[in-house]
Rosetta silent file (secondary structure, phi, psi, omega in degrees, C-alpha in Angstrom):
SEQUENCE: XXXXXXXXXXXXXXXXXXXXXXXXXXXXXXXXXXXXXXXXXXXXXXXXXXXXXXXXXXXXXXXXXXXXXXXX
SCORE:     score description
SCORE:     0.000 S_00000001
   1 L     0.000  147.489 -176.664  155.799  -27.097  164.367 S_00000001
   2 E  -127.734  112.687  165.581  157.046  -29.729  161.840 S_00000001
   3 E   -99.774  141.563  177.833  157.610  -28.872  158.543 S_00000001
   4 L   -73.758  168.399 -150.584  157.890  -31.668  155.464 S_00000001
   5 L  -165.875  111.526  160.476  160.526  -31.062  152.934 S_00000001
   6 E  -100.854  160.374 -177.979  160.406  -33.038  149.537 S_00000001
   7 E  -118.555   78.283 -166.059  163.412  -33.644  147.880 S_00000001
   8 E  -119.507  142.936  176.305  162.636  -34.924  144.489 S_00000001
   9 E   -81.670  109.897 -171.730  164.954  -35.905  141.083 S_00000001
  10 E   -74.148   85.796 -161.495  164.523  -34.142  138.095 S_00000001
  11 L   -81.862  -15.337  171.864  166.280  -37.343  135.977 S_00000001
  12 L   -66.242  -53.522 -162.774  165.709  -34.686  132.640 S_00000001
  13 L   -86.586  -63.131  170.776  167.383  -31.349  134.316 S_00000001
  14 L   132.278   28.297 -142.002  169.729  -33.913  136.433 S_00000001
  15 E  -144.694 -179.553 -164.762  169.284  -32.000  139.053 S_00000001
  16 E  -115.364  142.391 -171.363  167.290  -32.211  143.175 S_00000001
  17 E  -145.450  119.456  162.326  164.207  -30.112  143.458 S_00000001
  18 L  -119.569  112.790 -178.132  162.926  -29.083  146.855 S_00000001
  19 L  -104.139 -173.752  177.097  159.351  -27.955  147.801 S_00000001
  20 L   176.281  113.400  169.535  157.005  -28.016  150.896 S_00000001
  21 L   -46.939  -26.640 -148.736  153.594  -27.580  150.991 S_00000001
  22 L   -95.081    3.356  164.328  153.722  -26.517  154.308 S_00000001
  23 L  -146.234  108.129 -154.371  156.299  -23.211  153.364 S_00000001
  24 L   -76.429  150.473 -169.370  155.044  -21.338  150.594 S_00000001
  25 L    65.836    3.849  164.036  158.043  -20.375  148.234 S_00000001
  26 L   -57.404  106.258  161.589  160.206  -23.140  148.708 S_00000001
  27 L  -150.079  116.647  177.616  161.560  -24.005  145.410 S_00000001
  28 L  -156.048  175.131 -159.501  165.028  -24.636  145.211 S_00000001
  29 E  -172.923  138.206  175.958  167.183  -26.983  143.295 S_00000001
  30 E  -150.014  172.144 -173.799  170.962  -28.177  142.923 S_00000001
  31 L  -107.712   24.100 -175.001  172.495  -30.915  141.140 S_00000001
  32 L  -134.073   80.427 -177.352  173.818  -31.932  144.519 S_00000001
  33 H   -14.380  -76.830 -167.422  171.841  -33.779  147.421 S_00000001
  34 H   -52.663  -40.786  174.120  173.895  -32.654  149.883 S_00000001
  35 H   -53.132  -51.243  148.072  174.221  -29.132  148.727 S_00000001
  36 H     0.746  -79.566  174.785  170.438  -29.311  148.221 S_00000001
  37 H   -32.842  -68.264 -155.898  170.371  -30.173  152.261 S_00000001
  38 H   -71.699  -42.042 -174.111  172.405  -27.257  153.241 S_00000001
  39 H   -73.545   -2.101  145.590  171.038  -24.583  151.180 S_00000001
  40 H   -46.773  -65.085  161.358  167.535  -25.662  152.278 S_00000001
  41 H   -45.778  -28.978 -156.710  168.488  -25.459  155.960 S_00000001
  42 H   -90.002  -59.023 -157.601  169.768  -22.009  155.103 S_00000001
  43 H   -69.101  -37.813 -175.215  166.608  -20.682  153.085 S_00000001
  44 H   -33.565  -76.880  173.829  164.011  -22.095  155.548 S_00000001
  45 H   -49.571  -53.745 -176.572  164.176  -19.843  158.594 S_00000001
  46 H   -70.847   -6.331  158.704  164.210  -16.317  156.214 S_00000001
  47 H  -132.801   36.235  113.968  160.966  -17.678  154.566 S_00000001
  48 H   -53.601  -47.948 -178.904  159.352  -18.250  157.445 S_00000001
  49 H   -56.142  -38.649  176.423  160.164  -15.017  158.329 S_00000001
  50 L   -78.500  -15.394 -168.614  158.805  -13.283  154.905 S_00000001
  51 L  -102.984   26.622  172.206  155.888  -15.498  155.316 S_00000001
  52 L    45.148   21.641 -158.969  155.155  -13.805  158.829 S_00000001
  53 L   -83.813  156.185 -149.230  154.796  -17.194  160.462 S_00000001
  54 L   -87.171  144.685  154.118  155.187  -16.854  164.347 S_00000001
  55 L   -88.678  101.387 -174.981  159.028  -17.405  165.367 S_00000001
  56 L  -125.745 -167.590  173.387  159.126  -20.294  167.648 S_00000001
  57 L   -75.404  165.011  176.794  161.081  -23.652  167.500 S_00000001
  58 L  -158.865  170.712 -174.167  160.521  -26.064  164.726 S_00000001
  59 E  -137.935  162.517  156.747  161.848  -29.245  163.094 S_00000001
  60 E  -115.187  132.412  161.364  162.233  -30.672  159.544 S_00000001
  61 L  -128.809  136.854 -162.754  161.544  -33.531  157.838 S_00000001
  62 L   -90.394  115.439  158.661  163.366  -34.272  154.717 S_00000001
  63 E  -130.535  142.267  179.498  161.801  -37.020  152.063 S_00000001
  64 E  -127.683  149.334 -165.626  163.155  -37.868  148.477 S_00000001
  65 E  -134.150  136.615  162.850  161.638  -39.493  145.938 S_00000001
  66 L  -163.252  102.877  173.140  163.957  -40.578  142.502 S_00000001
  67 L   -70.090  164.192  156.548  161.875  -42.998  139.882 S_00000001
  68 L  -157.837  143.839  165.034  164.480  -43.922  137.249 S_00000001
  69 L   -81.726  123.698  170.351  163.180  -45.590  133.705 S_00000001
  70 L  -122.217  146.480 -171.032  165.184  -48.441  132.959 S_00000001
  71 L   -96.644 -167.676  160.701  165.376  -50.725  129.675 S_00000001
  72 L  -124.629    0.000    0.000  166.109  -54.473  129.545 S_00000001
């Protein structure tokens, strides 16, 4: 199974926001990509687990999105 991962930039809060359609209760958020990354990898497996989803192998894919407004 492959689950997506969005990564997206809150340019208000300053901060990385990660969701996934495809694993209900993913919402998590740091003001650090990389941190972002790990504690994602971390959360992932136990909620699969609360979400009773079969344990087999699986992969991730990560995509980030960051608009920024700029003036001239």
């Amino acid at each position: 199974m492959d689950y997506v991962i969005t990564f997206t930039w809150d340019d208000e809060a300053e901060v990385w926001i990660a969701t996934s359609e495809d694993i209900p209760g993913l919402v998590l958020e740091s003001g650090s990509f990389d941190a972002l990354l790990e504690r994602t990898r971390f959360a992932i497996p136990e909620l699969l687990k609360l979400n009773s989803l079969e344990a087999k192998p699986f992969s991730l894919t990560f995509k980030s999105e960051r608009h920024e407004r700029m003036v001239m």
